[in-house]
N, C-alpha and C positions, 0 to 999 in steps of 0.2 A: 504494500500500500504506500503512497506517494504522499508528501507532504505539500498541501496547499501552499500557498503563495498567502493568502490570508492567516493558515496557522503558522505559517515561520514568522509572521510578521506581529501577531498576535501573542504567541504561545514563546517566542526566544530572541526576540529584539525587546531591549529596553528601551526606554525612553530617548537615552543617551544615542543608540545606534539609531533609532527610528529617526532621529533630527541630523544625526548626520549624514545618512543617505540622501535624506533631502536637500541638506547642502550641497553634496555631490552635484545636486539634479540642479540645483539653482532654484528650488521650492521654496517656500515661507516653510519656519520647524516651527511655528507655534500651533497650540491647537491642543486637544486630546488623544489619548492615544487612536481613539476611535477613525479621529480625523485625519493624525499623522498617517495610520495604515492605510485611508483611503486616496488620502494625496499620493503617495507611494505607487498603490495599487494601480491608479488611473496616469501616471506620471512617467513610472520608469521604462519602458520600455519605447516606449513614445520619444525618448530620450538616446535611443541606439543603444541601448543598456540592456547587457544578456542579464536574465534572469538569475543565473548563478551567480552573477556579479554585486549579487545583496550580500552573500556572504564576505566578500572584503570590508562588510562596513559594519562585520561584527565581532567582539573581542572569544580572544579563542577558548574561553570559559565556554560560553556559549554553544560554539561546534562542539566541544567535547560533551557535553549534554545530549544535543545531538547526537551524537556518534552512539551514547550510551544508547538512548531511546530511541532507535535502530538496530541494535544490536551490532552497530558498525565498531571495529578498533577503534580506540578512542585516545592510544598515543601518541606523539610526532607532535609537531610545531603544526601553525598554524596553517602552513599550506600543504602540509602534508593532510591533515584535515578536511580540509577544503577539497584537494582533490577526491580522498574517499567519499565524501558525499554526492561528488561530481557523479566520480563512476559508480556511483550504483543507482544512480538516474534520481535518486530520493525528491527533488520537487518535480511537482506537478506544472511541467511548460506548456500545458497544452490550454489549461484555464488559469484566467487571474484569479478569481475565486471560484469555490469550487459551491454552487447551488443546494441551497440547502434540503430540498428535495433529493437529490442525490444522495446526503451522506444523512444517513438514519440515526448519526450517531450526534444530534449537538456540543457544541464546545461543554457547557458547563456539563452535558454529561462525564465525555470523556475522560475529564478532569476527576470526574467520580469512579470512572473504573480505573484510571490508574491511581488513586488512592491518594491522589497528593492534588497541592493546588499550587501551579507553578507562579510564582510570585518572580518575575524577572526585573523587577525596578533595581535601577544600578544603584549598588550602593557607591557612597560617595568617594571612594579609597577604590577607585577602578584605575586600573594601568596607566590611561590618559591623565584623571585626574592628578595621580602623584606626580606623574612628568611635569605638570605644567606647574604642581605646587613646588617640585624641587626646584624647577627653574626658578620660580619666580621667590625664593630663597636665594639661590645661588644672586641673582642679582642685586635682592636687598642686603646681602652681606657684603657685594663687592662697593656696593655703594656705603655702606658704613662705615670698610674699611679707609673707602676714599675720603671720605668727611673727617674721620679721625687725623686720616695722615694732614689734612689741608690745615684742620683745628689748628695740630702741633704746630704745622711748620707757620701760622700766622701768630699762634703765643710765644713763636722763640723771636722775630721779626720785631 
């Protein structure tokens, strides 16, 4: 069974990836998530944007979940990843969403026979985020260190 385009974007994009797919696309990220997936949905491809190409805009926590809940391997970097989900066709390219006629199974059920309720909102200490905090450390320190040195050398002057 194949994964929708709707449950990948639903069910293992955070908020965090779901906005910046849309950056990618040159989209507005504001919105719900309801709205993010549908700007997406109606957007990306429109955009000369392969389908698989959603999975670069998500942190590889994410694919390895994936992988789990597939029963695909689930170790390697992130493009190793990526490709296993590739090749084993796992989305559904042939529908944006998939009708919910079709699938006898609704979301909030499914969530009930796999026994869990996947809660994907990023927490705030995601990969990105500490990059951007170390850096923006690394420069309020270089800047300290400068002021300090400027202080000195104006109270020996």
């Amino acid at each position: 069974m194949g994964l929708s385009i709707e449950d990948l974007l639903f069910d293992y994009f955070g908020l965090d990836d779901l906005k910046y797919a849309l950056d990618k696309i040159g989209k507005p990220v504001s919105g719900t998530k309801p709205e993010l997936v549908k700007r997406i949905i109606d957007n990306w491809e429109s955009r000369n944007r392969y389908i698989y190409d959603l999975l670069d805009c998500m942190e590889r926590e994410w694919l390895v979940t994936i992988c789990k809940d597939f029963n695909i391997p689930s170790n390697g970097n992130k493009e190793v990843l990526k490709n296993r989900i590739k090749k084993e066709g796992l989305l559904d390219t042939d529908s944006k969403v998939m009708d919910s006629k079709q699938n006898s199974v609704t979301r909030e059920e499914s969530k009930d026979i796999r026994g869990i309720e996947k809660s994907h909102d990023k927490s705030f200490f995601s990969v990105r985020n500490i990059l951007i905090i170390l850096s923006i450390g690394v420069a309020v320190t270089t800047i300290m260190y400068n002021l300090t040195n400027i202080v000195e050398f104006f109270s020996k002057h």
